[in-house]
Each structure stands twice: as structure tokens, then as C-alpha cells.
C-alpha positions in Angstrom: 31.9 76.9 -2.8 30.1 74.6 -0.6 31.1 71.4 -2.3 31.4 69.0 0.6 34.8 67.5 -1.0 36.6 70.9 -1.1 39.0 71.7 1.5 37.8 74.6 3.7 41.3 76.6 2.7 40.5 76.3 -1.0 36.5 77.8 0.0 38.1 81.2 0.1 40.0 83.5 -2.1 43.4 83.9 -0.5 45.5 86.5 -1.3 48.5 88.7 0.5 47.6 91.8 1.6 48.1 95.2 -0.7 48.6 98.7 -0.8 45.2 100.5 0.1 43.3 97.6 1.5 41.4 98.7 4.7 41.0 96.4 7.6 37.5 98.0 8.2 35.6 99.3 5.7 32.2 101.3 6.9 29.4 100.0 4.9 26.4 101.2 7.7 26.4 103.1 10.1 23.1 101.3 12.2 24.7 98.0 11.8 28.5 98.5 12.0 30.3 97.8 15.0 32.5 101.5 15.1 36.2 101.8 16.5 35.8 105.1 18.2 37.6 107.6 18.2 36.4 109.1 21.8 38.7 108.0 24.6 36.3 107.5 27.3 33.9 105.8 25.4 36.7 103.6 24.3 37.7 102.6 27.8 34.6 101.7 28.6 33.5 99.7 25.4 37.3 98.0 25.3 36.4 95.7 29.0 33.0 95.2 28.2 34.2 93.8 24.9 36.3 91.4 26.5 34.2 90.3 28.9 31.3 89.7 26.3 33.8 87.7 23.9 34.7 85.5 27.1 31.1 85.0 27.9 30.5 83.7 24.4 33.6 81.6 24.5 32.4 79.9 27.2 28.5 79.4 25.8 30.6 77.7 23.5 32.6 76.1 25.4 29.7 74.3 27.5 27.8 73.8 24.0 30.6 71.6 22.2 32.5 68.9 23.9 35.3 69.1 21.4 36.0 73.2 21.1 35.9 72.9 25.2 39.6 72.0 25.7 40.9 74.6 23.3 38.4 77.8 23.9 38.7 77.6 27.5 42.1 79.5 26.9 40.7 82.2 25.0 37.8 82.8 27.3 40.6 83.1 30.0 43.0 85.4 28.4 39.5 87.5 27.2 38.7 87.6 31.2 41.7 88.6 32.5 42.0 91.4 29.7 38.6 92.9 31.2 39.8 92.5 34.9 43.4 94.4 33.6 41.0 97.1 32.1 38.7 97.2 34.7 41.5 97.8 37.4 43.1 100.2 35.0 40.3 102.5 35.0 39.9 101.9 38.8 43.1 103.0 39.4 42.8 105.7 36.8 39.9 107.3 39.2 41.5 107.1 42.6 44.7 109.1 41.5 46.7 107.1 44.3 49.9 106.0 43.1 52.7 103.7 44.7 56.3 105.0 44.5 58.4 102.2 44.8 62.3 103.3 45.3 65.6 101.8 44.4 66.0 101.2 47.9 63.2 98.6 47.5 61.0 100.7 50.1 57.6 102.1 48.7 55.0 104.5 49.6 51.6 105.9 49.0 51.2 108.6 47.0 49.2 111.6 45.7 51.4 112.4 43.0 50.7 110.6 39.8 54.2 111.2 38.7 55.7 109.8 42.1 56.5 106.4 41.1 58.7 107.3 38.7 61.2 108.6 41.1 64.5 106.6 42.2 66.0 107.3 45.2 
């Protein structure tokens, strides 16, 4: 319906959830967007993501006035998601790790495993 005089929650068919329905459902493969199954590729297309979705939140934000007050918060929460993920990976390739003891002392450390240790 696109009846000017119909309320934009009765435009769609709403219905609860059931058994069998599929979040994604594959229709082509040259113009789906694919959750992947590789983890590498999935670490790398996961921050990009997020940074792409904040750059289009804030297009929007500086095209329309009245979203601007409201998007700016999801373009900052998509941001800081790809700067967590980014760092993440960062620290993933250096293989230093910080043991922090009970003590409340910390050191550096080669050994991925170290700061789970309490003294």
C-alpha cells in the first residue's frame, strides 16, 4: 500500500516470528551480501562494515537536518565498533600481552596465556 492516509505500521504485513523462518535467505549469489563462514575474511569484512555504515550515517546525517540529532549516535557507536576491531586485530598480530596481577602490578608479556595468571 502506498495510500498516503495509511499509517506506515499498517503498510506491512506484521507477523511473529515461526518455526523455520530464516533470517537470510540466499536468493543470488552476485548480488547477496554473504555472512562468511572464513574467519579471516570475517575479521576483516566485520571493521570495514562498521566503518562504512558510520560513513553513511553521517552522509546522512549532514543531508537531513532533522535525522542529524538522532543518527549522530549510531554513527558513533558504528565508529568505535571499527576502532575496537581494528585494535583487536592489531593486538591479535603483535602477540604482546599485559599480565596484570592481583597485586595490582602488571607486566609485558610474550605469553598469550600470561594475563590470566593471579599472583
Amino acid at each position: 500500500m502506498t495510500d498516503e492516509n495509511v499509517p506506515e505500521s499498517e503498510e506491512f504485513d506484521l507477523r511473529w516470528p515461526r518455526d523455520g523462518d530464516r533470517l537470510f535467505v540466499e536468493a543470488s549469489w552476485r548480488y547477496d551480501a554473504r555472512i562468511v563462514r572464513d574467519p579471516a575474511e570475517r575479521f576483516y569484512r566485520m571493521p570495514m562494515g562498521d566503518k562504512r555504515a558510520g560513513d553513511l550515517l553521517i552522509d546522512q546525517a549532514a543531508r537531513d537536518v532533522v535525522d542529524r540529532a538522532n543518527v549522530i549516535y549510531a554513527a558513533l557507536f558504528c565508529y568505535r565498533q571499527a576502532i575496537e576491531l581494528f585494535l583487536n586485530a592489531y593486538h591479535r598480530s603483535t602477540r604482546i600481552d599485559w599480565a596484570i596481577y592481583g597485586n595490582g602490578s602488571w607486566a609485558l608479556s610474550t605469553n598469550a596465556n600470561a594475563a590470566n595468571r593471579l599472583a
